[in-house]
N, C-alpha and C positions, 0 to 999 in steps of 0.2 A: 690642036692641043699641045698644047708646050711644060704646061708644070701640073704637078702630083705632088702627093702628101705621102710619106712611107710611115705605116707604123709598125711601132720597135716594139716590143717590149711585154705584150698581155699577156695573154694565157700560158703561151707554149713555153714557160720558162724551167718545165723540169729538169730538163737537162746538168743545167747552168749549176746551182749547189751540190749535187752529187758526184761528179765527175771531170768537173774543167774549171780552171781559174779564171777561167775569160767566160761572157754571159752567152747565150747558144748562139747569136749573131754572128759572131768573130768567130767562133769555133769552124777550122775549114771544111767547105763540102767538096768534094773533087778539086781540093787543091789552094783556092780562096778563099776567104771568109764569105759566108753566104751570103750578106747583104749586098755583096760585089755582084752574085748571080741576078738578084733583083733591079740591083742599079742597071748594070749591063742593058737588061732584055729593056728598060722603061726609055734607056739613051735609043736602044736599036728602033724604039716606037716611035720616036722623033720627040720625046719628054725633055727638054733642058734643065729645066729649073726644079730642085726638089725639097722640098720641108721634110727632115727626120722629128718624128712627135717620138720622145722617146719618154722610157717610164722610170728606167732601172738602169745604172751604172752607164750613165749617158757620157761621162767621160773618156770610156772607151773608143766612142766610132770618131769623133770629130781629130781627135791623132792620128788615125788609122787614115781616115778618107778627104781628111783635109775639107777645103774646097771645093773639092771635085770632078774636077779642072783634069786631073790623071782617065779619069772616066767621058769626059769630054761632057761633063755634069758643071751646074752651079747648086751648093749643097747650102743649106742652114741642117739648124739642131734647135731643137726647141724640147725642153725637157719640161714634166709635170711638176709640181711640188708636190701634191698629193696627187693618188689617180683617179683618170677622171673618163674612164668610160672609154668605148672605144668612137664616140658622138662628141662628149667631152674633149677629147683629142685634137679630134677633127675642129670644134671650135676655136681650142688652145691656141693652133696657129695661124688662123685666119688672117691675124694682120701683117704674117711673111707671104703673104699670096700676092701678087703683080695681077691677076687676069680682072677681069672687067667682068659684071654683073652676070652676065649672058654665058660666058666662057667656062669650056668644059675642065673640069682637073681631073686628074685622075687620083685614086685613093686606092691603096695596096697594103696589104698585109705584108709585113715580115716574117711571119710564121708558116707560109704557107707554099710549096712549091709546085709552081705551074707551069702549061704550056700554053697558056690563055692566047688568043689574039687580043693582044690592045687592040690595035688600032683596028679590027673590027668591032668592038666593043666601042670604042669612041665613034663610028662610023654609023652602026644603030642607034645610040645614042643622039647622033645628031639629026640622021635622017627620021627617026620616031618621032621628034619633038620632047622628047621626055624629060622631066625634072630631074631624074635621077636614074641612073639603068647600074643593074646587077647581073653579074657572073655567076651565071647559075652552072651547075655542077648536077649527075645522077650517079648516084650512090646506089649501091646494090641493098645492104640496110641501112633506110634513111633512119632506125630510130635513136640515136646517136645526136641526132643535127636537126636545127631548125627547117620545118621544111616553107617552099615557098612556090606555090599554086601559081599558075598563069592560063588568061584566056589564049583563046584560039589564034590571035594577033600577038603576045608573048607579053602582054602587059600583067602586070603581078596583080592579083587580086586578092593575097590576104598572109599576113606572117605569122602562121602557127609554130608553137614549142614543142619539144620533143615528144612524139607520139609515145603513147604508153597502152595504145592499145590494136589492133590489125585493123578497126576501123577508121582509126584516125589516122593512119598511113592515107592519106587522098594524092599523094604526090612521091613521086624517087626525087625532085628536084629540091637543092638544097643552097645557100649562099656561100658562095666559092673565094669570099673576103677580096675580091675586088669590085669597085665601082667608078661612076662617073658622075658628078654632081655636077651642078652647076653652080655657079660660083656665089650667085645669089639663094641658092640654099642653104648653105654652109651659114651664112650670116642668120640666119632663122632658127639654129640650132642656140639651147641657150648656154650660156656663157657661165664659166666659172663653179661648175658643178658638175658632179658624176652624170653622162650621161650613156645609155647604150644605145646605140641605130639600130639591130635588133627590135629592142622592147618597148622604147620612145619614139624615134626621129624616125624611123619608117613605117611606124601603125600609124604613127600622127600625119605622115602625108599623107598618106594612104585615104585615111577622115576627111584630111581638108582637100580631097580631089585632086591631088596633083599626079602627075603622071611619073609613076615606075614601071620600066621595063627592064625586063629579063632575056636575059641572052644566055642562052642557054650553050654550052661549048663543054665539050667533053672529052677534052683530049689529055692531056698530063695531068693530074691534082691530089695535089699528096697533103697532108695537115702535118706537120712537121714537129709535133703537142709532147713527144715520145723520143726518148733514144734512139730506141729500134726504127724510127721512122725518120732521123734524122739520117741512122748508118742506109737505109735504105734509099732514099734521097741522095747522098753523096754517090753509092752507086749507079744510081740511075741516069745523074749526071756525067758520068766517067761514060757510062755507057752511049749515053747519047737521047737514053728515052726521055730524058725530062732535058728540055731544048735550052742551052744557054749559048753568049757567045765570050762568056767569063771563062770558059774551061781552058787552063791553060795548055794546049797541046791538042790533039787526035784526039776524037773519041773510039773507045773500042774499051777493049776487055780490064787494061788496067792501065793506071797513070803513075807514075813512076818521076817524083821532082828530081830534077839535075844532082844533087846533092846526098842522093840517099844512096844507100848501098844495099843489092840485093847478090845473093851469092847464083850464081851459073843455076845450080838445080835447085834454086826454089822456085816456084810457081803461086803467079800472081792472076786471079781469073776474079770473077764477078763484079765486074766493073771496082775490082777496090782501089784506094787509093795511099801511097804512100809519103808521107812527108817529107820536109826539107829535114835531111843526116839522120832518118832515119835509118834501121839496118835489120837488114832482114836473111836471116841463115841459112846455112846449106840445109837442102833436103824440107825447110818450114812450106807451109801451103796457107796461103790465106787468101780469102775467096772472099766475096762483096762485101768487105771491110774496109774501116777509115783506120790507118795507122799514123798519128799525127807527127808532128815534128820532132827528132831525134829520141822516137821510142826503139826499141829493139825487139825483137822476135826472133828467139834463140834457136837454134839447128832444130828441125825435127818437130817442133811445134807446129800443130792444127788450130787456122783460129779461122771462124766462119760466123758473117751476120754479128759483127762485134766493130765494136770502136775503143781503140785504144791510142788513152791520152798523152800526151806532149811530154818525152820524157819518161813512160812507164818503160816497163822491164818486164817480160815473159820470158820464163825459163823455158830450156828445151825440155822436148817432148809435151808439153803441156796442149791441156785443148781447149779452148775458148767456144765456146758454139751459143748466140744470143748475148753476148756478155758485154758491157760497160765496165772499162778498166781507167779511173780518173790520170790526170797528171802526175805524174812521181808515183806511181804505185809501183812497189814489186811483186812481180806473182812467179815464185820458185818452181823448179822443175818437175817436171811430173805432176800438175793438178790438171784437174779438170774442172772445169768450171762450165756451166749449161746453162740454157736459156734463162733469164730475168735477173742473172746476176748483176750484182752493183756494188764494183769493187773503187771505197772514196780513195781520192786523191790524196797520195804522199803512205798509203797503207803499205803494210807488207804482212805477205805469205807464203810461209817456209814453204821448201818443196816437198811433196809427196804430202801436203796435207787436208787437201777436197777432195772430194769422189763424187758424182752423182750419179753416175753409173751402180744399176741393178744388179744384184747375183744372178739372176735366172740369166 
């Protein structure tokens, strides 16, 4: 297998209007922009050739990523006019595909960070015989996610929605947004309309007997849909638990770019990551947080499980704990800010003026 389809751009796009000027793609995880983390692992699976199906603000990646040529990639971009499904998508760009009728592609999510084995998944794939195989994933509660049932052999036997009752839980197995198609499915999808794999393209194989299998692989898988699951994500790449070979540097407790300034005694833990000129003050603690590009983090400031945007400003002593701080914001000294806050881009907050801290 040589070429895959990446797509950009569905669900997971909370991020992107509340707190960054760039769309959550580009926004760096442990240092690169995340789609660098995805290209990377698809290049290390032996993937050359890649279609971006993008939805939203498609002029951003093909600046950024060029060619591709820097990743040892050959890249297109194919953007929607209107959107069209995540089946839809997949049809969009069928006619940037080179592989021949029989030949497996690979199809990946951008939303979603994994430690998947491709090339075991292509490997099942091949040796199964199957039209189509899925990354399956087990969730502790599946009722959140589609779940998806497989016989004793790992062949998929039915794509139920969201359970909404403890008898309809029949499976922890759930779709982990990669697959393997064969090239002559992809042309059987229809063309020029919304469609989802989901609710269409995988009941309808399923009917006309064609073979899905599941591959069930449980190792890294984060849904990426959330803030808090992005700044957890970029941690875990610093760390080393979610597997990349995009991380620029060591992995271990914290990454620290060439460019940033961190004072002797502040202390950098939880796999966080700090940006290019960023600066980070004497006596500050921040702990498995994304600090992006030339933000600052003033003396004495606690900021934990937060991401803070390109260019913001925390004042000293101030505590961040769960928090989203957009690009250009200022947050003056002495606040506290707690979990589910969402402070927008370019805002300002005098100092001394949040609490969420209790009297008792």
């Amino acid at each position: 297998m040589t070429e895959a389809i990446l797509l950009v751009g569905g669900k997971g796009t909370r991020l992107r209007p509340l707190t960054v000027h760039t769309p959550k793609p580009m926004v760096p995880a442990a240092g690169v922009p995340f789609l660098t983390h995805q290209l990377a692992r698809a290049r290390a699976a032996g993937v050359e050739h890649i279609v971006l199906a993008t939805s939203y603000l498609a002029e951003v990646f093909e600046p950024y990523f060029g060619d591709g040529s820097a990743l040892g990639l050959h890249l297109e971009y194919v953007t929607e006019e209107e959107p069209l499904g995540t089946g839809g998508a997949i049809r969009n760009v069928a006619s940037r595909l080179h592989s021949a009728p029989g030949d497996p592609v690979l199809i990946f999510n951008g939303d979603i960070l994994t430690g998947l084995d491709i090339e075991a998944l292509v490997d099942t794939h091949r040796t199964t015989g199957a039209d189509v195989s899925l990354h399956l994933t087990k969730v502790a509660d599946p009722r959140a996610f589609g779940l998806v049932p497989t016989d004793g052999t790992g062949r998929v036997t039915a794509f139920l929605e969201k359970p909404q009752t403890p008898e309809e839980i029949v499976t922890d197995q759930i779709n982990a947004g990669a697959y393997v198609f064969n090239r002559s499915v992809i042309d059987t999808i229809p063309a020029g309309r919304p469609v989802s794999v989901e609710r269409e393209t995988f009941p309808g194989l399923l009917e006309s007997g064609a073979h899905l299998q599941g591959m069930v692989d449980s190792t890294y898988w984060l849904d990426l849909g959330t803030p808090h699951a992005f700044v957890r994500g970029s941690a875990d790449l610093v760390l080393g638990r979610a597997p990349s070979p995009a991380v620029p540097g060591r992995c271990g407790d914290r990454l620290v770019m060439d460019t940033a300034e961190v004072a002797p005694d502040a202390k950098i833990t939880g796999g966080s990551a700090v940006g290019p000129r960023a600066r980070i003050g004497a006596g500050a603690r921040v702990d498995g947080s994304a600090v992006l590009e030339g933000a600052v983090v003033e003396p004495g400031a606690r900021v934990r499980d937060s991401l803070i945007g390109a260019g913001a400003h925390i004042g000293a002593r101030t505590v961040l704990e769960g928090a989203v701080i957009g690009d250009g914001a200022r947050v003056g000294a002495d606040n506290e800010l707690r979990e589910g806050i969402r402070v927008w881009c370019d805002a300002e907050i005098p100092a001394a003026s949040v609490r969420f801290s209790s009297d008792q």
